[in-house]
C-alpha positions as CSV (number, residue, x, y, z in Angstrom):
1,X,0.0,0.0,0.0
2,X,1.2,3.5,-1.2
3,X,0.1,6.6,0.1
4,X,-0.3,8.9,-2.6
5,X,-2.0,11.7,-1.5
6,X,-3.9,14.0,1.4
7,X,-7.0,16.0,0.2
8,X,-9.0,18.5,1.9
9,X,-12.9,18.6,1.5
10,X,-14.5,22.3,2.8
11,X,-18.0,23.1,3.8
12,X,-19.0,26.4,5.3
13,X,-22.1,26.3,7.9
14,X,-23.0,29.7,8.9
15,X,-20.2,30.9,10.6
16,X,-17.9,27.7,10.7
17,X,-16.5,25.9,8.1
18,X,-16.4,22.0,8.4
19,X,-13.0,20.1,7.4
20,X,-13.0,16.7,5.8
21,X,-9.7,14.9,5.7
22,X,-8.9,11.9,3.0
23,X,-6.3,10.0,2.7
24,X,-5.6,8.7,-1.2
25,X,-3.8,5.1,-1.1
26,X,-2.6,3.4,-4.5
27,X,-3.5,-0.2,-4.0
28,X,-3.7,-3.2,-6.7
29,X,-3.5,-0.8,-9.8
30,X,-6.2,1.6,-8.0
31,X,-6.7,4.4,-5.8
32,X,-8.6,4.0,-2.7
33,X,-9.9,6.8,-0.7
34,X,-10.5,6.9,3.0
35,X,-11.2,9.5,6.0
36,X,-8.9,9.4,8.5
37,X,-8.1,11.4,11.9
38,X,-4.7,13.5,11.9
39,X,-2.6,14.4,14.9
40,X,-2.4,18.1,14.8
41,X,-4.3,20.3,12.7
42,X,-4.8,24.2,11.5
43,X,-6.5,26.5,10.2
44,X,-6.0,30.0,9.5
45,X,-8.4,32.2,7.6
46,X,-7.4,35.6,6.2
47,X,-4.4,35.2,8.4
48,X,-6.3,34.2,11.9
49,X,-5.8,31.0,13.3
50,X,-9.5,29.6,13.9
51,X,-10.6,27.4,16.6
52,X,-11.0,23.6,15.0
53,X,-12.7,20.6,16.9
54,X,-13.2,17.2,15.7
55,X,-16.8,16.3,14.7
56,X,-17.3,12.4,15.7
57,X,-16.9,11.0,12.7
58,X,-13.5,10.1,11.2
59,X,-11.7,12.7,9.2
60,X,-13.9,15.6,10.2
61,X,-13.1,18.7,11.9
62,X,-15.5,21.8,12.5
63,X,-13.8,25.1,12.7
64,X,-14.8,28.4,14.0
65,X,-14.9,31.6,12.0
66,X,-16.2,34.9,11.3
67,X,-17.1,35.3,7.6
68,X,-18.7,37.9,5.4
69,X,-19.5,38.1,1.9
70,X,-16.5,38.1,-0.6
71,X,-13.3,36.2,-1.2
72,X,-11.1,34.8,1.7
73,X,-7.9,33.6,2.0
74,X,-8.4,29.8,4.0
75,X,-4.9,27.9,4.7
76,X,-4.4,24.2,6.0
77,X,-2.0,22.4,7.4
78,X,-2.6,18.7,9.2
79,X,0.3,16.2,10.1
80,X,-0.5,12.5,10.3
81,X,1.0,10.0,13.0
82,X,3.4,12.8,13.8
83,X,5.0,13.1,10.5
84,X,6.4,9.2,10.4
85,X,3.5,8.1,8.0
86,X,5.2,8.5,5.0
87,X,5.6,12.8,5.1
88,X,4.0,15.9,6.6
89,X,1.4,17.4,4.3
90,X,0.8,20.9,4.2
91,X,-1.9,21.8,1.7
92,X,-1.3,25.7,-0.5
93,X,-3.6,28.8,-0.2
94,X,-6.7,28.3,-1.4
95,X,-9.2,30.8,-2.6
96,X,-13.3,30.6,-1.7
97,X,-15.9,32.5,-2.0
98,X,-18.4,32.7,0.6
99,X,-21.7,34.4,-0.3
100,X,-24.0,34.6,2.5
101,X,-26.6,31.8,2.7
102,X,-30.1,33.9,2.8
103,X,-32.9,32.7,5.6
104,X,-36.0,33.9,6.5
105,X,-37.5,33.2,10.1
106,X,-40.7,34.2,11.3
107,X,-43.1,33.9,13.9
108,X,-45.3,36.0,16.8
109,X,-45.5,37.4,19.6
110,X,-48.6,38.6,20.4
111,X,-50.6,39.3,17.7
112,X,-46.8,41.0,16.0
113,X,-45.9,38.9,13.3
114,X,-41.5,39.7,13.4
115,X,-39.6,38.6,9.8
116,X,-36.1,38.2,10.5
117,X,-33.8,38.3,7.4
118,X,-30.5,36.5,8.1
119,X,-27.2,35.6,5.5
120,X,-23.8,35.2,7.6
121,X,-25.7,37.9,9.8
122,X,-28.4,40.1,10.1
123,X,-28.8,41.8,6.9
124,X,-31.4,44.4,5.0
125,X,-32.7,42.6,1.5
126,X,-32.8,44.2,-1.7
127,X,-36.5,43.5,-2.0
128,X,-39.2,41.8,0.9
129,X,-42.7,41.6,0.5
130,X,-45.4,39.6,2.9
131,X,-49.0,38.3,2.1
132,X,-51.6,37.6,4.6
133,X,-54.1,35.0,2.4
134,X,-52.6,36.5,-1.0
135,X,-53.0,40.1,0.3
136,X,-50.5,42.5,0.2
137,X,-49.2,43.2,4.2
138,X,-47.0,46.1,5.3
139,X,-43.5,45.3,6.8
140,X,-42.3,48.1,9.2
141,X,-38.5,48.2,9.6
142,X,-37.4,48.2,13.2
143,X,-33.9,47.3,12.6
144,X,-31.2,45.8,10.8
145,X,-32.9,42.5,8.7
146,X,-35.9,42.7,11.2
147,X,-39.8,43.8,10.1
148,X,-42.9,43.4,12.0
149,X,-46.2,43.6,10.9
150,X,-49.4,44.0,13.4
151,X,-52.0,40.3,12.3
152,X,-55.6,40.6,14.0
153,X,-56.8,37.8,11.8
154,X,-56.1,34.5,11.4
155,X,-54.7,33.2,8.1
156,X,-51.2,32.0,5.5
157,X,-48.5,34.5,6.0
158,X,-46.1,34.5,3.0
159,X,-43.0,36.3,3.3
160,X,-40.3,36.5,0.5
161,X,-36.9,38.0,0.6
162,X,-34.4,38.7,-1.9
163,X,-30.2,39.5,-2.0
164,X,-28.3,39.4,-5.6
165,X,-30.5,37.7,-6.7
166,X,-31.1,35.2,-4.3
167,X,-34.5,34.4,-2.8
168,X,-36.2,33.0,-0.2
169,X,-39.4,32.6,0.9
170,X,-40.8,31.5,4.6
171,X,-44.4,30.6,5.2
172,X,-46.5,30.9,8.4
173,X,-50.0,30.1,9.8
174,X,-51.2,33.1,11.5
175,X,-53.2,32.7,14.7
176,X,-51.6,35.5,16.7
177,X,-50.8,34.7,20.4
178,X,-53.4,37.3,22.1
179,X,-51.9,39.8,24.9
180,X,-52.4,38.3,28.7
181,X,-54.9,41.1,29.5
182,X,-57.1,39.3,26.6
183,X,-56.1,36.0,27.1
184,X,-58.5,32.7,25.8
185,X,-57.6,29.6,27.7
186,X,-59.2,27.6,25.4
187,X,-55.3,28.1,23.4
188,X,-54.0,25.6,25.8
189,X,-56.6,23.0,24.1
190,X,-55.2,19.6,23.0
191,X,-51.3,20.9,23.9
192,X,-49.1,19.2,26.0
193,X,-47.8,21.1,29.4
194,X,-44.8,19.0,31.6
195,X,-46.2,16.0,30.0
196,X,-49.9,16.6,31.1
197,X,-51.9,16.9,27.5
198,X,-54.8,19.3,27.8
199,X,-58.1,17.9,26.9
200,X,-60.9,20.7,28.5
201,X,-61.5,23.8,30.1
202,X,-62.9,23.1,33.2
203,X,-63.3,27.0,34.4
204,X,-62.1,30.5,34.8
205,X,-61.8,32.5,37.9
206,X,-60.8,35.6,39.0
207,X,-56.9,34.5,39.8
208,X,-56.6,31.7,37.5
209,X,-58.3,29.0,34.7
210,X,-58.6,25.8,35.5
211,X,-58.1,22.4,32.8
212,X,-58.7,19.1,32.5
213,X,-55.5,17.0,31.6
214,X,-54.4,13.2,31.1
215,X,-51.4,11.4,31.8
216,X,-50.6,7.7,31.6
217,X,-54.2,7.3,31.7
218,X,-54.7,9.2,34.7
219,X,-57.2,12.6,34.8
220,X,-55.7,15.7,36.2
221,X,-56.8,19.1,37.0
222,X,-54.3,22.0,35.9
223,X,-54.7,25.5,37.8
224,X,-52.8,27.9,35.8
225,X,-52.5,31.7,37.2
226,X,-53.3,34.9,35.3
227,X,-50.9,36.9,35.2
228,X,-53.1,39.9,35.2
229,X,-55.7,40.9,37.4
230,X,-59.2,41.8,36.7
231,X,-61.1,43.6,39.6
232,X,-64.2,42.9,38.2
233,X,-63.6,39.3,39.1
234,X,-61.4,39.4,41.7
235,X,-58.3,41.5,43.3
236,X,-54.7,40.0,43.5
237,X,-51.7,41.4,44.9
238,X,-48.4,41.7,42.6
239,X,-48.6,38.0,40.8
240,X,-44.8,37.8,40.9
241,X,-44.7,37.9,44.5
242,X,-47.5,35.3,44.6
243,X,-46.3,32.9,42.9
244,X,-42.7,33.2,44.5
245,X,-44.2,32.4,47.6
246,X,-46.0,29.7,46.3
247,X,-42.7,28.3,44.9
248,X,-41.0,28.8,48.3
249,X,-43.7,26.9,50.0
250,X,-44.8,24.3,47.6
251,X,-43.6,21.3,49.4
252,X,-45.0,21.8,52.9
253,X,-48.3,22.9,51.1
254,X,-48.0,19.2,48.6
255,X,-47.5,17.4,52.3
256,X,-50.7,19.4,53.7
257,X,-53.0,18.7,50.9
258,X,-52.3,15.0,51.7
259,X,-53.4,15.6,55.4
260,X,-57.2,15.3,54.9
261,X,-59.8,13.7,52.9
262,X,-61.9,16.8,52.3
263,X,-58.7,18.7,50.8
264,X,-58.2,18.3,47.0
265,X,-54.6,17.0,46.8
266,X,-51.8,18.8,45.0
267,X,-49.9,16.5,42.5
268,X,-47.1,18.8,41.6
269,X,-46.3,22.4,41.1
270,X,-44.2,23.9,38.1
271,X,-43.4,27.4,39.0
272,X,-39.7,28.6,39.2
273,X,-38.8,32.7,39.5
274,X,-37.6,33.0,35.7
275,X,-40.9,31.1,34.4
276,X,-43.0,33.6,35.6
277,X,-40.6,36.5,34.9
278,X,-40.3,35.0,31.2
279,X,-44.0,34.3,30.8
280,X,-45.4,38.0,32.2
281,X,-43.3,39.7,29.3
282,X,-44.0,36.6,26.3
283,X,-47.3,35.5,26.0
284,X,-45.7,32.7,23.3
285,X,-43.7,31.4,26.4
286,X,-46.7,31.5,28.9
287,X,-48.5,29.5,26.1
288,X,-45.7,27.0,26.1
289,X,-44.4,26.9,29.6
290,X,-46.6,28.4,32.1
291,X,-46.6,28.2,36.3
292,X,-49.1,25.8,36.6
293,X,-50.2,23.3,39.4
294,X,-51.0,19.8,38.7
295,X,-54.4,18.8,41.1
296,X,-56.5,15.7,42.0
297,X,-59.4,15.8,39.4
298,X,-62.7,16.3,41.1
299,X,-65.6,15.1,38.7
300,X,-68.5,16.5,40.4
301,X,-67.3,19.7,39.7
302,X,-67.6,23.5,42.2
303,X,-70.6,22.8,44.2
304,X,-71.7,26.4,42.6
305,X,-73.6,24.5,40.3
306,X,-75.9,22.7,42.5
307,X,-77.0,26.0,44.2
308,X,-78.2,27.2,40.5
309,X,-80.0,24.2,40.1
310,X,-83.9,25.0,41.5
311,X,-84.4,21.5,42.0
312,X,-81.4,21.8,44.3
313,X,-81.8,24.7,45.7
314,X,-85.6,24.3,46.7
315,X,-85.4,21.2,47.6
316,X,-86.4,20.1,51.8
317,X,-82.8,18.3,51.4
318,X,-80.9,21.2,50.7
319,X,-79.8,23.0,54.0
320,X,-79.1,19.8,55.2
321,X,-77.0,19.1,52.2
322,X,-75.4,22.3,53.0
323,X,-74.5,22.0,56.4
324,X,-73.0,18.2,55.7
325,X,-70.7,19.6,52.9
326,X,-69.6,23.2,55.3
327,X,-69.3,20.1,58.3
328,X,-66.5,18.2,56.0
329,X,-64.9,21.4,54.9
330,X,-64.0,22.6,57.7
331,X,-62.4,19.4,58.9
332,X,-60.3,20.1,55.9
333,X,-59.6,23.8,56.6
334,X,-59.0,22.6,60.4
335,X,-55.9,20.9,59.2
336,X,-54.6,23.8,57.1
337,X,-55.0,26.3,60.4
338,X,-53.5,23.2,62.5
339,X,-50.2,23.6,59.8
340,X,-50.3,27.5,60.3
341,X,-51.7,28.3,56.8
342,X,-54.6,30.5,55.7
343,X,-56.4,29.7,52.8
344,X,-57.1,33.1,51.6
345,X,-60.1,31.9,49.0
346,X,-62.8,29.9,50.4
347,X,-65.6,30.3,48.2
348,X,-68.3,28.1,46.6
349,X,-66.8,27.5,43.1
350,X,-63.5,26.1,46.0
351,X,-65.5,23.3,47.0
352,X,-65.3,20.6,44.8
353,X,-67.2,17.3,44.6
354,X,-64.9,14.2,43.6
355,X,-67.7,12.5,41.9
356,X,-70.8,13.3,39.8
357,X,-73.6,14.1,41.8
358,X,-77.2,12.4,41.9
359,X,-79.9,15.1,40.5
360,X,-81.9,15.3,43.7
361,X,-80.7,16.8,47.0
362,X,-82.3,13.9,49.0
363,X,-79.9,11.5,46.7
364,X,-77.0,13.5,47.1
365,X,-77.4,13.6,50.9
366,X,-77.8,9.8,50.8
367,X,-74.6,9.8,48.6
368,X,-72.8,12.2,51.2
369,X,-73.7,10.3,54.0
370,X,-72.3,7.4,53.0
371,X,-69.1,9.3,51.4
372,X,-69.9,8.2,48.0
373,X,-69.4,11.4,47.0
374,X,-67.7,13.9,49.1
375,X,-66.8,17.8,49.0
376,X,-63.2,18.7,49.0
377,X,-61.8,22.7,49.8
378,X,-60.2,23.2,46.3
379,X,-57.0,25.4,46.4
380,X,-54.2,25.1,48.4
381,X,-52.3,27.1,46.3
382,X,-53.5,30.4,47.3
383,X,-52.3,29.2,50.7
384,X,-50.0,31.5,52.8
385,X,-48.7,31.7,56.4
386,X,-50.7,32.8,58.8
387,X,-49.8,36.5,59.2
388,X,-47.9,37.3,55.7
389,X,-49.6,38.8,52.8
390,X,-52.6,37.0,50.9
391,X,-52.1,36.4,47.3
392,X,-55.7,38.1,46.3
393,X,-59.5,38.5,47.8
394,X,-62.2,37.0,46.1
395,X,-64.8,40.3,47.2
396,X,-67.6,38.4,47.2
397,X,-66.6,36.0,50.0
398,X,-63.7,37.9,51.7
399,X,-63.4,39.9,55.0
400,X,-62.5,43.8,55.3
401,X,-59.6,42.0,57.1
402,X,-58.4,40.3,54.3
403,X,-58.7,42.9,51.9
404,X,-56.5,45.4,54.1
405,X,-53.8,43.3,54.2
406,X,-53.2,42.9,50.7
407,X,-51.4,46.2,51.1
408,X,-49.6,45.2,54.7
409,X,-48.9,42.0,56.1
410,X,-52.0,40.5,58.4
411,X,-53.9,37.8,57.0
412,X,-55.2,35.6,59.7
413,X,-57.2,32.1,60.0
414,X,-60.4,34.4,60.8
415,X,-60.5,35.4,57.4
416,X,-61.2,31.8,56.2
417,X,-64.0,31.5,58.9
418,X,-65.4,34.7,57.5
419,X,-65.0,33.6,54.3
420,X,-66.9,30.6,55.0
421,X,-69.7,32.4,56.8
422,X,-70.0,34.2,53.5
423,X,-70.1,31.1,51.7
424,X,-72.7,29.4,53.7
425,X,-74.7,32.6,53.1
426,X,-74.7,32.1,49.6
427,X,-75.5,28.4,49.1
428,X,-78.6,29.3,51.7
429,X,-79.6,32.2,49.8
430,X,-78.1,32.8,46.7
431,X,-77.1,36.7,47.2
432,X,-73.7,37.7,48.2
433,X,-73.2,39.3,51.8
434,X,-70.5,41.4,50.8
435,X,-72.6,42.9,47.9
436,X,-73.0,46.8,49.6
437,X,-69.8,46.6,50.6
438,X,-68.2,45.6,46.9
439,X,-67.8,48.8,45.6
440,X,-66.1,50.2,48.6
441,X,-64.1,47.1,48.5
442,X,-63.0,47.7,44.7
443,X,-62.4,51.2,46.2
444,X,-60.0,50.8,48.1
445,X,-57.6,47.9,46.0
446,X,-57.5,50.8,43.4
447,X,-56.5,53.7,45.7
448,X,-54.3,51.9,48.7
449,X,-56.5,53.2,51.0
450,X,-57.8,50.5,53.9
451,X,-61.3,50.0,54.6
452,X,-62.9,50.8,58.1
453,X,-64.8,47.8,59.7
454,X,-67.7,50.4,60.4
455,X,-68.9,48.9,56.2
456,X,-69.6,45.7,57.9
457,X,-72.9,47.9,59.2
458,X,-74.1,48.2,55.7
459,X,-74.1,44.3,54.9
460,X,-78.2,43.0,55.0
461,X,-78.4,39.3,56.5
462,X,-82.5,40.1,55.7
463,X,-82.6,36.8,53.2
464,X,-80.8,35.0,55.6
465,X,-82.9,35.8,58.1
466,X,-86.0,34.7,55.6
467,X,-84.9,31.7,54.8
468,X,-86.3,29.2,57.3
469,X,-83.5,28.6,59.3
470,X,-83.4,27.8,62.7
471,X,-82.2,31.2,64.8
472,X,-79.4,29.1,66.2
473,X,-77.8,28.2,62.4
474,X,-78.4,32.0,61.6
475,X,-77.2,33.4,65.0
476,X,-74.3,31.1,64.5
477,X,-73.6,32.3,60.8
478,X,-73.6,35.7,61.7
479,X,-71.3,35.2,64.5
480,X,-69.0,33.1,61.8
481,X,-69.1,36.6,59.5
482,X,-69.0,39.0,62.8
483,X,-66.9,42.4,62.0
484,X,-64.8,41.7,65.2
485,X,-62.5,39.0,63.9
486,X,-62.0,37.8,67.7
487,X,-65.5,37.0,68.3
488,X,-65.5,34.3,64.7
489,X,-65.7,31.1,66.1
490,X,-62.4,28.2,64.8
491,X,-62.5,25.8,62.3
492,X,-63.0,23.4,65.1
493,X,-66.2,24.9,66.4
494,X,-67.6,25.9,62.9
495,X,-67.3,22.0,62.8
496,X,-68.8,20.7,65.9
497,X,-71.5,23.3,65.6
498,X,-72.3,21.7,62.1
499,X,-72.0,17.8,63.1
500,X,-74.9,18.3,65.9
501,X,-77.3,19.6,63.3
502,X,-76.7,16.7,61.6
């Protein structure tokens, strides 16, 4: 065998130019060609030694360099087994060309459709025009080989870019990522989240939207955050902050939601400090990867729709089925107050039932009783320590309390009995206690300025009083709701009190 020759094969990639190394033997009256690894190697282009590193595969080096369009100088020399296989080969100047490789990238953020027009960099074509369903669009310049464009419509984006006379054109499907002020859950449909792949919405509340998932054939209930804050539906404090604390706490609260039976248990909890600093300025990446906490699924869904149901509602069953379900959710909210924890959102659509429901109330109290079916406080994610600062007030249900100390650290386990009192109120009556003191309460989240307990005065407990009850359930709910937090009985009593009714 007779080596005859060494040959250098080049191929630029962007910025680096890959190296292929072949060895030509003469063997049996024929040449025989094969890649082979060398013991030193370089390259220098236009005089500068670039930074080389072997691919893998035999014979193939990658090296690093900054090109631009025009004719470069490239020089290689490579030594094989030190020099002693047969000579030292150092291979002449060569002469390329390197004309810039033209790409076009799109895609959106928001509803901004952004072209980006690269060669070896960012470059400006000679000619770009874009097409929204074979109409003409207009691409604003906001930088060197970057145009945007505003979408509001759904549809084919076509954008074509030309540079001497070389084109390229990049196609889109336009269905513009809406801001998170105007956010539709319904996006998150039949997309896959940690592994969890979205089948439903279940709901939407005032700090968060709730879906159905699955996962190795197991159903799961996702509770993602807004990142916004709507007052119309409900107040929150600064969300970062909320959902730091959540992260900070997330394994004493996945341990507590594990401590009763009439808790909806926490699976998981994906939130990390950069995901929601990411996902608060890119709606694409709050799309993609939002905080989000994985939940038991509870098929009889928020118990708010049994209280709309008249069948329900008027039944003779119904306060009975209403004290039985407050009975087992306090037990649950016991244990939370036992840990040191307030809630911070007990409220009807928060009481979940883990299996469908019968369609009478005197079923469903049969199915209670035997805990066929059985209410659960929903949750535990708006959980803080007793003391620190809520992450929001739901107005309807929530004490003047609770609402003050969104601006100063306060929230106590009162709050939750209040806020219980206020939900017993409404599955009894279907009106909201709170509602002449809402406005003030809206009031005040938009100016900073705290409320004076003297409002709890304008609160009517008239339909209450109307409603049949016996004056010691009524006497008792008003003492549960009372504007001296001191005098609102503990989860313990609230539970007790209940259990001899029944």
């Amino acid at each position: 065998m007779l080596l005859h020759r060494v040959n250098w094969d080049f191929k630029r990639e962007g910025v680096k130019i890959k190296v292929n190394i072949l060895i030509t033997f003469y063997w049996r009256n024929q040449f025989i060609e094969i890649p082979v690894d060398v013991d030193e190697i370089e390259v220098k282009f236009d005089g500068v030694t670039a930074n080389c590193y072997p691919t893998g595969s035999t014979g193939s080096y990658v090296c690093r360099v900054l090109t631009s369009p025009g004719y470069h100088v490239l020089h290689v020399w490579g030594s094989r087994y030190q020099g002693l296989w047969s000579r030292e080969v150092t291979e002449g100047d060569l002469n390329l060309e390197f004309e810039p490789e033209l790409n076009v990238a799109l895609n959106f953020v928001g509803k901004t459709l952004h072209v980006f027009v690269r060669g070896s960099q960012d470059l400006d074509p000679d000619i770009i025009m874009g097409k929204l369903d074979g109409t003409l669009i207009t691409l604003r310049r906001v930088g060197r080989g970057h145009y945007v464009s505003e979408i509001n419509k759904g549809g084919v984006v076509e954008v074509e870019a030309c540079y001497r006379n070389d084109c390229r054109k990049a196609v889109i499907t336009a269905n513009p990522t809406p801001s998170l002020r105007d956010w539709d859950a319904r996006l998150w449909l039949n997309r896959d989240l940690y592994g969890y792949h979205v089948v439903d919405l279940l709901g939407e509340g005032g700090f968060s939207y709730v879906l159905k998932a699955t996962s190795l054939d197991r159903v799961f209930a996702l509770k993602i955050p807004k990142l916004t804050f709507s007052p119309s539906k409900g107040i929150t404090r600064n969300v970062s902050d909320t959902l730091g604390d959540l992260f900070k706490e997330q394994s004493a609260l996945l341990e507590l939601s594990e401590q009763s039976p009439f808790l909806v248990k926490l699976e998981g909890v994906h939130v990390d400090k950069e995901t929601v600093r990411r996902a608060m300025i890119d709606p694409n990446f709050y799309l993609e990867y939002p905080p989000m906490i994985v939940m038991e699924y509870m098929e009889g869904g928020p118990v708010t729709r049994l209280v709309n149901d008249d069948a329900m509602f008027y039944s003779d069953s119904w306060k009975a089925v209403v004290f039985m379900m407050v009975q087992r959710v306090s037990s649950g909210l016991l244990k939370v107050h036992e840990r040191g924890y307030v809630h911070c959102d007990v409220k009807p659509s928060n009481i979940l039932l883990d299996h469908r429901p019968p369609t009478t109330a005197m079923e469903l109290l049969g199915e209670l009783k035997s805990r066929h079916v059985n209410p659960k406080l929903a949750d535990l994610g708006s959980a803080v320590k007793n003391g620190s600062t809520p992450p929001g007030a739901t107005l309807e249900y929530a004490s003047i309390e609770q609402v003050n100390s969104l601006f100063s650290r306060g929230v106590n386990w009162t709050d939750d009995i209040y806020s219980l009192g206020a939900t017993l109120f409404y599955l009894l009556t279907r009106k909201y206690l709170n509602e002449p003191i809402l406005a003030d309460m809206e009031k005040a989240f938009s100016t900073g300025k705290k409320l004076n307990n003297s409002l709890y005065r304008k609160r009517d407990f008239t339909p209450l009083l109307n409603s049949g009850l016996d004056s010691k359930v009524t006497s008792f709910i008003r003492e549960m709701t009372s504007e001296r937090a001191e005098d609102r009985p503990s989860a313990v009593k609230v539970f007790n009190f209940f259990s001899s009714l029944l």
